[in-house]
BALUM-49310 format. One record per residue (C-alpha): residue number from 1; residue in three letters; z, x, y negated. Coordinates in Angstrom, 2 decimals, padded with zeros to 5 digits. Each point is the difference from the previous one (the first is absolute). Example, Ala and Ser with C-alpha at 12.3 -4.5 7.8 and 13.67 -1.06 7.14 Angstrom:
2
1/ALA/007.80/012.30/004.50
2/SER/-000.66/001.37/-003.44
This chain:
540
1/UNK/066.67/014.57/-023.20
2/UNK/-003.21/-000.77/001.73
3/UNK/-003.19/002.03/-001.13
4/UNK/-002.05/-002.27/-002.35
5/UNK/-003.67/-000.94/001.96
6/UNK/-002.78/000.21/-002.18
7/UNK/-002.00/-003.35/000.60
8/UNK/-003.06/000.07/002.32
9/UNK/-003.03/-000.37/-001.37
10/UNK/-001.52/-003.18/000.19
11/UNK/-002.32/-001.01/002.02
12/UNK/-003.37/-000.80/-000.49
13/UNK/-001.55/-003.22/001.15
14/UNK/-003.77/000.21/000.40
15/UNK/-002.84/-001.05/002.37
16/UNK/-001.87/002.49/002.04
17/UNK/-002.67/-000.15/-002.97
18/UNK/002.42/000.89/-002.49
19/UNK/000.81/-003.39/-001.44
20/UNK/003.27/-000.50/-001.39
21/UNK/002.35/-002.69/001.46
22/UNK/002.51/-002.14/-001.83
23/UNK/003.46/-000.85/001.90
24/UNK/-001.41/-003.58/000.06
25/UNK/-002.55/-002.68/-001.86
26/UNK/-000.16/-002.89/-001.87
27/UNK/-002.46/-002.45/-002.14
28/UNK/000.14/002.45/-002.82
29/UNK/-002.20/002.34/002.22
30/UNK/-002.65/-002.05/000.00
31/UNK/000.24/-001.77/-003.25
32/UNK/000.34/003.03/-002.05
33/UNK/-003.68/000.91/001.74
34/UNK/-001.28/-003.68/-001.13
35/UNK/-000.52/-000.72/003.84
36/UNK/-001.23/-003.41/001.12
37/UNK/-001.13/-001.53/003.14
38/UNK/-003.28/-000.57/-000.27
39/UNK/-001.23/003.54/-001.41
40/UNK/002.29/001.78/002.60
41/UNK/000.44/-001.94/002.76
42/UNK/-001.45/-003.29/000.94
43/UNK/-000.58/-001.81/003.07
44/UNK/-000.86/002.32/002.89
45/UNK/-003.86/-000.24/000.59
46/UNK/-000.47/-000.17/-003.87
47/UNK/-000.92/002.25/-002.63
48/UNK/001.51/002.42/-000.15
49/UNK/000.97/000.34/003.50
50/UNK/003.51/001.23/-000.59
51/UNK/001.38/-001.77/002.75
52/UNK/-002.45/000.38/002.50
53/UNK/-003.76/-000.69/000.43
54/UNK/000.26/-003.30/001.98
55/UNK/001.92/-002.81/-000.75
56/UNK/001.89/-000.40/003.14
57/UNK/000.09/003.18/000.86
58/UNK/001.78/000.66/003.41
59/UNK/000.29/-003.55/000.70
60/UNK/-003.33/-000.54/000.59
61/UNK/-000.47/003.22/002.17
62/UNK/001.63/003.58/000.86
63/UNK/-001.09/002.56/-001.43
64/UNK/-002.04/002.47/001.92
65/UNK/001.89/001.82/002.33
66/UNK/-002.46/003.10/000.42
67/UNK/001.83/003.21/001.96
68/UNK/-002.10/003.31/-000.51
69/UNK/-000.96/001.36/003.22
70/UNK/-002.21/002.77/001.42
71/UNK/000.31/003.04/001.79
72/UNK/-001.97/001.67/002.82
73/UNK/-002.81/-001.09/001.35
74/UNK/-001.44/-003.58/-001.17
75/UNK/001.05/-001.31/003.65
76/UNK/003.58/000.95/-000.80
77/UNK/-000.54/-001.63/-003.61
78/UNK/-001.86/-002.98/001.87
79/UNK/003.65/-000.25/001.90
80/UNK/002.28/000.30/-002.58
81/UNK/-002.23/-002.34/-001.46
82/UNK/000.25/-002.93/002.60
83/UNK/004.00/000.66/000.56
84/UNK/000.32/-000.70/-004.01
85/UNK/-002.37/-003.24/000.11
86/UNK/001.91/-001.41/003.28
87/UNK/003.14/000.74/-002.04
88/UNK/-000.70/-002.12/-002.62
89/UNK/-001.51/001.99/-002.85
90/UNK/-002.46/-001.55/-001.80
91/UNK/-002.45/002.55/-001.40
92/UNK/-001.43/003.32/001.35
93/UNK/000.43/003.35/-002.28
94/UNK/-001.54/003.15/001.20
95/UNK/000.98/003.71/-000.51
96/UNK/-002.51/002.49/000.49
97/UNK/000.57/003.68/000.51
98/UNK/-000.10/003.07/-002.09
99/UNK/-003.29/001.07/001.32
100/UNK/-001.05/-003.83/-000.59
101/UNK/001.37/-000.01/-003.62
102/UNK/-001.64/002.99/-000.79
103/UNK/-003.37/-000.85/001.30
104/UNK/-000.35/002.66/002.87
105/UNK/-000.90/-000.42/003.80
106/UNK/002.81/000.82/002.89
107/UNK/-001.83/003.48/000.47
108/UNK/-000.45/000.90/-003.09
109/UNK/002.09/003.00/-000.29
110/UNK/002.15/-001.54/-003.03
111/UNK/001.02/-002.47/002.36
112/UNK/001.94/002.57/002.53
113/UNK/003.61/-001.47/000.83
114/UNK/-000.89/-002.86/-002.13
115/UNK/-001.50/-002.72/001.83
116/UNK/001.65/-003.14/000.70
117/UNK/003.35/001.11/-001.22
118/UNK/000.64/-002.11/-002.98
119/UNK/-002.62/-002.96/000.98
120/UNK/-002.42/-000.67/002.42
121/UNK/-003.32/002.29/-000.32
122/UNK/-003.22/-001.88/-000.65
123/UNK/-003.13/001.57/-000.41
124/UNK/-002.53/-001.91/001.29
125/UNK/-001.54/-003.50/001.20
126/UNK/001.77/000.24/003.83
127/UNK/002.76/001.21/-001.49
128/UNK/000.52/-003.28/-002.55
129/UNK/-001.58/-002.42/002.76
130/UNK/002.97/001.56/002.02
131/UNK/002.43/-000.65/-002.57
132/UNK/-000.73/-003.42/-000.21
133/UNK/-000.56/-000.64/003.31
134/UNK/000.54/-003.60/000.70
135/UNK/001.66/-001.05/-003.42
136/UNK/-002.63/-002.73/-001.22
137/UNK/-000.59/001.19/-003.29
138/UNK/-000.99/-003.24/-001.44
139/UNK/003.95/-001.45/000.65
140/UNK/002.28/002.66/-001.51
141/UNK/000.17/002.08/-003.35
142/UNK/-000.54/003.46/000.62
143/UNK/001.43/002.94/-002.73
144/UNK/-001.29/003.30/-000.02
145/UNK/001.88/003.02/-001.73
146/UNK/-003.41/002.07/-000.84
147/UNK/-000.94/001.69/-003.28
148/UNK/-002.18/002.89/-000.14
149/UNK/-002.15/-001.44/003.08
150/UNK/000.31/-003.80/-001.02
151/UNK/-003.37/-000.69/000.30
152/UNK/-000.50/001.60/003.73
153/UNK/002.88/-001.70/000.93
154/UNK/-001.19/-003.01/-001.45
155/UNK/-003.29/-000.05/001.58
156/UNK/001.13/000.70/003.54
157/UNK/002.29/-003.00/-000.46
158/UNK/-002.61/-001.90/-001.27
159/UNK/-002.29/000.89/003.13
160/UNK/002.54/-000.67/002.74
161/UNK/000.66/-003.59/-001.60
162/UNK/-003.98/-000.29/000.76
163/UNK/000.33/000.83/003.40
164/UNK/002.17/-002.38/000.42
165/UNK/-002.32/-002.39/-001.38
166/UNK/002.12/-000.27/-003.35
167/UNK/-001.92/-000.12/-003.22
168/UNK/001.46/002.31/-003.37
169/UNK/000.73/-003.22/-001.79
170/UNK/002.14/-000.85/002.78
171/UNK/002.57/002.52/-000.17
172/UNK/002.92/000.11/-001.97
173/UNK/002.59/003.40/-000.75
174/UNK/000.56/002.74/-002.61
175/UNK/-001.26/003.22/-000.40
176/UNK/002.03/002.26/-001.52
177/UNK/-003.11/001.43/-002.00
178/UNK/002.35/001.58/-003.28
179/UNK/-001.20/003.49/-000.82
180/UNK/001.97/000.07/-002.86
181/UNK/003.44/000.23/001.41
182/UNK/-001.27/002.67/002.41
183/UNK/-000.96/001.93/-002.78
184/UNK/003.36/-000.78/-001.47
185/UNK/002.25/-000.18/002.84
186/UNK/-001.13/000.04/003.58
187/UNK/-002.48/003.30/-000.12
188/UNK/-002.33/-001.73/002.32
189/UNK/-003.49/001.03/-001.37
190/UNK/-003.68/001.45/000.65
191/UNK/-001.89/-000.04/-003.25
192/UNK/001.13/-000.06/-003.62
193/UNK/001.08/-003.12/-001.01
194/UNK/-003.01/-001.12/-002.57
195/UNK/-002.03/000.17/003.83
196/UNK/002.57/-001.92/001.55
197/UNK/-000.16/-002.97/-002.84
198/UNK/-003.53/000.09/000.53
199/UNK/000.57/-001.10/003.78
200/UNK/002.58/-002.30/-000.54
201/UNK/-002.40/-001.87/-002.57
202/UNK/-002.80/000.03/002.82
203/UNK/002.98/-001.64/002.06
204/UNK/000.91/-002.38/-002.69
205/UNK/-003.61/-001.20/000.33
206/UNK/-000.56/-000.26/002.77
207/UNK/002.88/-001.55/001.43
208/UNK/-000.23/-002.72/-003.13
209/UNK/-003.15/-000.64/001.31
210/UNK/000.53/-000.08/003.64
211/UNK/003.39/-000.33/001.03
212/UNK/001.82/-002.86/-002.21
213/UNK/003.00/-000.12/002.18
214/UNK/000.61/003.56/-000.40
215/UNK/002.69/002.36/-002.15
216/UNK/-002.05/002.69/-001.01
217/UNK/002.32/001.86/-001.42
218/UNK/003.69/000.25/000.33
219/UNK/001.79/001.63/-003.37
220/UNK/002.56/001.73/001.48
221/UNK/003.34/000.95/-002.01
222/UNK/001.45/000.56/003.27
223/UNK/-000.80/003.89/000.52
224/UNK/000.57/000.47/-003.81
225/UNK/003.29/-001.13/000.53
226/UNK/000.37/002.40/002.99
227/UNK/-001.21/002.82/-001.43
228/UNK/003.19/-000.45/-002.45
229/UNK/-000.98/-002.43/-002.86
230/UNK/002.60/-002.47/-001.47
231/UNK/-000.55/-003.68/000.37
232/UNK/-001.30/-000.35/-003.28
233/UNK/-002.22/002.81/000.52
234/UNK/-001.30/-001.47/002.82
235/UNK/-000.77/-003.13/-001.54
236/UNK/-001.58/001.31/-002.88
237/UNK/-002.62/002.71/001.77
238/UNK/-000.82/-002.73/002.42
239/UNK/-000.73/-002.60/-002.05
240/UNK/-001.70/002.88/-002.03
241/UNK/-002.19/000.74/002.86
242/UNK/-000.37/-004.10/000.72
243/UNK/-001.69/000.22/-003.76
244/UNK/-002.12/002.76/000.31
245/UNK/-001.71/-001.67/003.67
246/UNK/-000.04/-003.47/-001.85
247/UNK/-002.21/001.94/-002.79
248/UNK/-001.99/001.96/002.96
249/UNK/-001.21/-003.51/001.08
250/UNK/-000.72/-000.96/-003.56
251/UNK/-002.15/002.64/-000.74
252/UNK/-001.90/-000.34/003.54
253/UNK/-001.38/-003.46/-001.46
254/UNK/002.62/-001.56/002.01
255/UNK/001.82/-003.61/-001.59
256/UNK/003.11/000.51/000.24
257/UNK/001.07/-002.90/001.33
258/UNK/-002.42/000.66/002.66
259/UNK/002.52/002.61/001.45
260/UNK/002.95/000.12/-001.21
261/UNK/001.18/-002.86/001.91
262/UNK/-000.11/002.54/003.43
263/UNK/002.24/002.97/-002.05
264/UNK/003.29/000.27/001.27
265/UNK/002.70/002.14/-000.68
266/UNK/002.56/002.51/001.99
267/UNK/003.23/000.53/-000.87
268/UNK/002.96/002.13/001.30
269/UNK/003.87/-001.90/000.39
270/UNK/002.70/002.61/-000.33
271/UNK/003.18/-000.38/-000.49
272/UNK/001.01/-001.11/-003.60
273/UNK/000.06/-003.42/001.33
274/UNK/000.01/-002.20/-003.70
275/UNK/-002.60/002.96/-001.33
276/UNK/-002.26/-000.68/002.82
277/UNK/000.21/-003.88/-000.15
278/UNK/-000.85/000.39/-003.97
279/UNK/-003.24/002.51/000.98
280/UNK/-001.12/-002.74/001.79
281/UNK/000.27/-002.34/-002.53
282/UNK/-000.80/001.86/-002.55
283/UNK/-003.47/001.01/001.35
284/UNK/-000.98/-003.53/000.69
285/UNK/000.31/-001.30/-003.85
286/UNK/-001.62/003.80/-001.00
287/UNK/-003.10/-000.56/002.53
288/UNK/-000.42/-003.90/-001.31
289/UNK/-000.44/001.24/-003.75
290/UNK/-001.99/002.79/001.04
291/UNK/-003.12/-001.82/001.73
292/UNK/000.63/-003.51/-002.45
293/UNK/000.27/002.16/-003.56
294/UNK/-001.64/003.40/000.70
295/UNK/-002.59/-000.94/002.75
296/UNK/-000.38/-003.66/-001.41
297/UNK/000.00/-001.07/003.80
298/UNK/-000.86/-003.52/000.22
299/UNK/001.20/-000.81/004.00
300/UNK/004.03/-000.13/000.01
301/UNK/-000.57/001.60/003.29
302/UNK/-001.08/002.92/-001.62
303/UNK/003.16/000.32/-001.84
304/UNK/001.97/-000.19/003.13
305/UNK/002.04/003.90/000.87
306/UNK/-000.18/-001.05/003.56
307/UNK/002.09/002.03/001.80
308/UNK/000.75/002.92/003.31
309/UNK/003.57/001.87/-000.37
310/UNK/001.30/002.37/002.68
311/UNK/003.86/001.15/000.08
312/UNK/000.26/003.66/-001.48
313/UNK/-000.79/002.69/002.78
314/UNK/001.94/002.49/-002.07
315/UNK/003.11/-001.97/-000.63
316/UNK/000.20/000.59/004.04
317/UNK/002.44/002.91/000.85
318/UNK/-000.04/002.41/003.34
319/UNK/003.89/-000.17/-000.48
320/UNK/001.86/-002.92/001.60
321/UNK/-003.58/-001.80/000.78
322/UNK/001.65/-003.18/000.51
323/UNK/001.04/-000.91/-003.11
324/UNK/-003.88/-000.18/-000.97
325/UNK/000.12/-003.38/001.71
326/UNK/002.07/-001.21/-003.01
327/UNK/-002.11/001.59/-002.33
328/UNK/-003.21/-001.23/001.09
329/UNK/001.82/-003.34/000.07
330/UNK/001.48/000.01/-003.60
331/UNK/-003.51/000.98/-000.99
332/UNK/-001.84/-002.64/002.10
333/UNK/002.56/-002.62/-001.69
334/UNK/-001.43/000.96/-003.32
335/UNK/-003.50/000.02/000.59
336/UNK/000.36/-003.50/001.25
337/UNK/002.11/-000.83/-003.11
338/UNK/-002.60/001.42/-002.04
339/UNK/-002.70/-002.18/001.36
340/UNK/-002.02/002.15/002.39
341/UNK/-003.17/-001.24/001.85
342/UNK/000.31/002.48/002.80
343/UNK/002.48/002.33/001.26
344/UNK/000.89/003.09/002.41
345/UNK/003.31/001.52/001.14
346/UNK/000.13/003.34/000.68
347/UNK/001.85/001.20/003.02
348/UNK/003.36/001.54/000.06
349/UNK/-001.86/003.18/001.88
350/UNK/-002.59/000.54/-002.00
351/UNK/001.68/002.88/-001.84
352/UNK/-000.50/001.85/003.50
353/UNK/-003.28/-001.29/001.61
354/UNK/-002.33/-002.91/-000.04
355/UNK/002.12/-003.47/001.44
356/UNK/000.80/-000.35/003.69
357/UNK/-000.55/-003.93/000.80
358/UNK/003.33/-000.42/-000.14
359/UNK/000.40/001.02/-003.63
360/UNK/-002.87/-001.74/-001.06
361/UNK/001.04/-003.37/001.56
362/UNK/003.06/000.19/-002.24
363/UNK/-001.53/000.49/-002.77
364/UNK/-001.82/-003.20/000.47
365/UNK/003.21/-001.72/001.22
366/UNK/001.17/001.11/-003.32
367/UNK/-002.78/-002.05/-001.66
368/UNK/000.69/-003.35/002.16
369/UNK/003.46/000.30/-000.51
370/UNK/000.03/-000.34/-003.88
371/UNK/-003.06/-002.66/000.56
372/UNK/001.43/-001.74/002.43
373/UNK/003.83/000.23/-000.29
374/UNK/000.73/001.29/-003.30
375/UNK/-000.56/-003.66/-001.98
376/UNK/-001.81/002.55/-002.69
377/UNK/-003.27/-001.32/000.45
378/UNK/001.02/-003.67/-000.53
379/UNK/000.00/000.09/-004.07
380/UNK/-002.55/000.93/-001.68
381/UNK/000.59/003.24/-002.52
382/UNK/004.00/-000.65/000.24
383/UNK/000.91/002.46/-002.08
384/UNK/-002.00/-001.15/-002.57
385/UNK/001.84/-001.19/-003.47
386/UNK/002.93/002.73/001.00
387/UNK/000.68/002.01/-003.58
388/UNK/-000.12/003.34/001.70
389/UNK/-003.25/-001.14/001.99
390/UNK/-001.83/-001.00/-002.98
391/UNK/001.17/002.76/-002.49
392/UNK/-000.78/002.79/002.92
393/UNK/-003.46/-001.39/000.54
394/UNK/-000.91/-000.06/-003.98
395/UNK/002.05/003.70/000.03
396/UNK/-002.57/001.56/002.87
397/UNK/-002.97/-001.88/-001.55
398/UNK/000.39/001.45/-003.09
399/UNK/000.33/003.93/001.59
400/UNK/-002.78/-000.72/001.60
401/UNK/-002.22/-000.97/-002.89
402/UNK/001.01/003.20/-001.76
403/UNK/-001.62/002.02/002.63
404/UNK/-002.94/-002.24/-000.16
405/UNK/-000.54/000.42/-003.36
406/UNK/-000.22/003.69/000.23
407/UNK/-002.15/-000.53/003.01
408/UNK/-002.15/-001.69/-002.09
409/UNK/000.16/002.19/-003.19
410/UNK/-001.22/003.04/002.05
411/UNK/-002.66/-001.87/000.79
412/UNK/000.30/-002.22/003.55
413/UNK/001.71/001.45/003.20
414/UNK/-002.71/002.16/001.12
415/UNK/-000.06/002.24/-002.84
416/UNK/004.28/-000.68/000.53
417/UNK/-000.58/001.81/003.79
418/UNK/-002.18/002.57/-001.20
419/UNK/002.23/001.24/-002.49
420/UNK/003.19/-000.40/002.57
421/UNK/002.16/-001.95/-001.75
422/UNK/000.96/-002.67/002.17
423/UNK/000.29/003.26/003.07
424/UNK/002.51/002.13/-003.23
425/UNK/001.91/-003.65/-000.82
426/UNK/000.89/-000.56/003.82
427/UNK/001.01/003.43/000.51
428/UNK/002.52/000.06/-002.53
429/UNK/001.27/-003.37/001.16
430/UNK/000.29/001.68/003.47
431/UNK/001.88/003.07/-001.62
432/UNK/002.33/-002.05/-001.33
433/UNK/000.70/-002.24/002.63
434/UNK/000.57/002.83/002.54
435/UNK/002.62/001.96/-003.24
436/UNK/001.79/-003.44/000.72
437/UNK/000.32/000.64/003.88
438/UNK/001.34/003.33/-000.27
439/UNK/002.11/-000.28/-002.78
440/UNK/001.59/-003.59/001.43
441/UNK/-000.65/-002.63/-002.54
442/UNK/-002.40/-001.85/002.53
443/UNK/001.73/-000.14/003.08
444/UNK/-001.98/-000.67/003.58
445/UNK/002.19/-000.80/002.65
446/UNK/000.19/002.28/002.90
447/UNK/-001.80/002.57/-002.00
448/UNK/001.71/000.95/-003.13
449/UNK/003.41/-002.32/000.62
450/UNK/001.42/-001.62/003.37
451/UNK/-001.32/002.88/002.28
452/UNK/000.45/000.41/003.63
453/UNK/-000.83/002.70/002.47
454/UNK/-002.23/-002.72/002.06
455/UNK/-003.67/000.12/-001.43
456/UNK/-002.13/-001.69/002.34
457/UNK/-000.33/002.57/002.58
458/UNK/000.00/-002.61/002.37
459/UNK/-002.42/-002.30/-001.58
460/UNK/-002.97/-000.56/002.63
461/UNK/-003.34/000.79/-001.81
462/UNK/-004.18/-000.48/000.72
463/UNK/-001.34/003.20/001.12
464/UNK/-003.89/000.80/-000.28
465/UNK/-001.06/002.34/002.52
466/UNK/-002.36/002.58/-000.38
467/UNK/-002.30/-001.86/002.57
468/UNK/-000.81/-002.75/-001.96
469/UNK/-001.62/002.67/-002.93
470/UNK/-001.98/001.43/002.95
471/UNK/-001.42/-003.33/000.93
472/UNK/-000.98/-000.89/-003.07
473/UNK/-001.77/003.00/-000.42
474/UNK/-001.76/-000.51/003.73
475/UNK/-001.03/-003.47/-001.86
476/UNK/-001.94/001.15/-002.56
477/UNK/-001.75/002.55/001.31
478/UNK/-001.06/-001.92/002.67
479/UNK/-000.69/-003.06/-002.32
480/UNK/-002.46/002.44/-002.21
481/UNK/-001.66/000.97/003.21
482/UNK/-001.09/-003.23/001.48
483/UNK/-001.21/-001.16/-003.33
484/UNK/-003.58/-000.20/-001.44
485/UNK/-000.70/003.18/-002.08
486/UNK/-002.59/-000.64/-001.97
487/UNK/001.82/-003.73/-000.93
488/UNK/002.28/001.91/-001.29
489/UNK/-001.58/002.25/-002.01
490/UNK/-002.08/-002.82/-002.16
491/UNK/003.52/-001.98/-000.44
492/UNK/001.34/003.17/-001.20
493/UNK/-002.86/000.63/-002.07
494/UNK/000.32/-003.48/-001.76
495/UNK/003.44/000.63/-001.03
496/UNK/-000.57/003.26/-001.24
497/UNK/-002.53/-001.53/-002.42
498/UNK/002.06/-002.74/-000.76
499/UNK/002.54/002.87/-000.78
500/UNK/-002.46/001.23/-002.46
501/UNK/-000.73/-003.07/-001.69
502/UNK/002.55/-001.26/-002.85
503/UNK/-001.95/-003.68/000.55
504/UNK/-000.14/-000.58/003.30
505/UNK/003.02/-001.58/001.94
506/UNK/001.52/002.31/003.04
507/UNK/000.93/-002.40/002.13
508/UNK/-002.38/-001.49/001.79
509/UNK/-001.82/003.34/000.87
510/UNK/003.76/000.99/001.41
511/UNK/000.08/-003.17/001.78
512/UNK/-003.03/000.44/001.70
513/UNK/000.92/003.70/000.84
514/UNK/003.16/-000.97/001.71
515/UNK/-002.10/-002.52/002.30
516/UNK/-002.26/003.60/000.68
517/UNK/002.84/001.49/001.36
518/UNK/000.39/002.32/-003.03
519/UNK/004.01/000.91/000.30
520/UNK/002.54/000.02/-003.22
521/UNK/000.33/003.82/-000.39
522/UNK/-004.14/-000.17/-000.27
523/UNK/-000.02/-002.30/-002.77
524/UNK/002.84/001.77/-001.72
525/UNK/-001.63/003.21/000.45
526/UNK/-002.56/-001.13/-002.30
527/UNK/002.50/-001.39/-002.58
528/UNK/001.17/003.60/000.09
529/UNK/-003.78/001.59/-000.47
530/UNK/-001.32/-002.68/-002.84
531/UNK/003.11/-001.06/-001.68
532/UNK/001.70/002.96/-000.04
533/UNK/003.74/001.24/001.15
534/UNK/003.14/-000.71/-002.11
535/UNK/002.38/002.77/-000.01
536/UNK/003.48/-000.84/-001.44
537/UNK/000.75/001.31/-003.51
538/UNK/003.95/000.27/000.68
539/UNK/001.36/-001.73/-003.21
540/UNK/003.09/001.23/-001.29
């Protein structure tokens, strides 16, 4: 007689966020939840935006097909630049450097092995001028990945576009700009973070007043969601942070409908392909009732979650790097069947360096391919009406809220930061995740199931050689030398006091010291001596 098996133990259907999942849906989903059309869903490029903030969506345009790049010097950036524009990508989005990102010059001594490795290294007026060397700044969208140093970066941009005979009102692009997730996610910083809200809302300002084509700030769930969040988690603490900037403006005197319109959003696409496509959704009708009901935002524009996603960089895997191709894809397919505005595909190499050309072209193949072959973008919102859609969508709004009420009962998301509960929430989410990896209940292929002895070793990859730090390091000193000293000094001087003084706005005394010659790691030097350095707490 045959040994008796004990039965396996079930298993258990969730999303990545913890969700449960039925075998299948029907009507009773949604009418045991009292749904209807018009509160839920409507017409895309109505309130409340579930289906997508214009009303024809792709069929009136592509979305933005924006491929990071940067790395080097700006004349290799400049290049990569140019090969991605003649390729047919429709947007330009800048990486900066470590030594960039954390507000230092090539020679400062924090910047040793650093420079250029993980974007291109910008530090001063030739150095953007170079960047942007023949790219007419008045006909493309620029996007710059810049936190801590926003506002340097911000200014030099500004002053090239002048040179070029461009005026600020002119130019249109994102800035990344969100402190909050760096204090939550990313690590990026200089000062504490009540400083750093101070010099976004100097930013806010001014670019409100000065730049009306302009994203001043960029609320990026993207690195949350790297740094191990869920995808409710990640739509919560973003739109968290997208409250606590909206009420930054508010308090600066600014209407709100004044600047909200030029908010967008930045969202990560990994690979729980219905969870993703209900994130998206999910955040647009969230964002709508936020600005109409809690802002009372007149403008519809202003209710608008216009939005940037990027495939996830740490869905990519060192092992078998080819199958990243299909993940990136499977991702890219959901941001565009959530409804995105903009998009980038990583490249399948980018687990071991920054993208060859080769790598990168695909991954903006992969975007033309679903535009332009797929039949995807033909329909507006096509999954819309589907039981599991529309009960998924109400499932991760409704996580999402939870969070946002506690956000809210601590008192906002700053105090939220401070007290590291986002930075403990995303850690255990992380924690759990990886228990899943190593035990085998989440499988990755090629990793944890399907391996193979071949892991890439083969795979061609971007090298940055150690002469390209020491250039950039000739540059600035010899860019400091040929400059006027005492110039210098004064613009230095008038930032320092605008440093000092809660009242007066930062920017334009930085914009006039980047047209002195004063370099970023000088300016940031003095964020570091007024504002004060933030040191990590390490929340457990």
């Amino acid at each position: 007689m045959a040994p008796v098996k004990k039965p396996e133990t079930p298993q258990e259907y969730k999303t990545m966020s913890g969700i449960p999942l039925k075998a299948s849906y029907g009507p009773d989903d949604l009418a045991s939840r009292g749904w209807n059309y018009a509160e839920k869903l409507g017409d895309a490029g109505q309130y409340p935006y579930t289906r997508g903030p214009h009303q024809t969506m792709y069929r009136g345009k592509p979305w933005t097909m924006r491929m990071f790049a940067g790395f080097g010097t700006p004349e290799d950036t400049n290049k990569r630049f140019k090969f991605l524009l003649e390729s047919g990508q429709t947007g330009l989005s800048t990486a900066f450097d470590m030594p960039t990102l954390m507000g230092y010059d090539p020679d400062h001594a924090r910047s040793l092995g650093e420079v250029g490795r993980e974007g291109v290294s910008v530090a001063t007026l030739d150095d953007m001028t170079r960047l942007f060397g023949d790219i007419p700044l008045d006909q493309v969208s620029t996007s710059m990945t810049i936190n801590a140093p926003a506002a340097v970066l911000l200014a030099l941009y500004v002053a090239v576009a002048e040179k070029q005979g461009v005026s600020p009102d002119k130019l249109r692009g994102t800035l990344q700009n969100d402190m909050l997730k760096e204090f939550i996610a990313q690590k990026e910083w200089i000062s504490p973070i009540r400083s750093h809200m101070r010099i976004i809302r100097d930013m806010l300002v001014w670019c409100t007043r000065t730049m009306p084509q302009w994203n001043t700030i960029s609320i990026s769930g993207y690195h949350i969601r790297e740094a191990g969040a869920t995808g409710v988690q990640e739509l919560a603490f973003t739109i968290a942070d997208g409250i606590g900037y909206v009420q930054l403006g508010v308090d600066a005197g600014l209407d709100v409908d004044d600047f909200a319109p030029r908010l967008s959003y930045f969202w990560d696409v990994h690979n729980d392909f219905f969870e993703e496509i209900a994130k998206f959704r999910a955040g647009r009708r969230m964002w709508a009732k936020i600005m109409r009901e809690r802002f009372g935002a007149k403008n519809p524009r202003s209710w608008l979650l216009r939005t940037h996603a990027q495939t996830a960089g740490v869905s990519l895997m060192a092992q078998q790097p080819l199958n990243n191709v299909v993940r990136t894809t499977m991702q890219a397919l959901a941001a565009v069947l959530g409804g995105t505005q903009s998009l980038h595909t990583n490249s399948f190499d980018e687990t071991y360096a920054l993208p060859t050309e080769d790598a990168a072209q695909l991954a903006l193949r992969t975007q033309q391919l679903i535009y332009e072959e797929s039949g995807v973008a033909n329909v507006v919102d096509p999954l819309a009406g589907s039981y599991f859609i529309e009960t998924l969508t109400d499932q991760v709004e409704a996580a999402a809220w939870e969070y946002i009420n506690k956000i809210d009962a601590m008192g906002g998301i700053v105090k939220a930061v401070e007290e590291g509960y986002p930075q403990r929430e995303i850690a255990r989410a992380a924690f759990e995740f990886q228990r899943e990896v190593d035990s085998g209940r989440r499988s990755i292929v090629g990793v944890n199931k399907y391996q193979s002895a071949e892991e890439g070793d083969n795979i061609p990859t971007l090298k940055i050689e150690l002469e390209t730090e020491h250039a950039q390091i000739e540059r600035v000193k010899s860019f400091r030398h040929s400059r006027d000293k005492a110039a210098v000094e004064r613009a230095l001087a008038a930032v320092k006091a605008a440093l000092k003084d809660d009242k007066q706005n930062v920017m334009p005394p930085i914009f006039d010291a980047v047209k002195q010659n004063v370099t970023l790691g000088e300016i940031c030097d003095l964020f570091r001596s007024e504002l004060g350095e933030y040191r990590d707490p390490a929340y457990l």
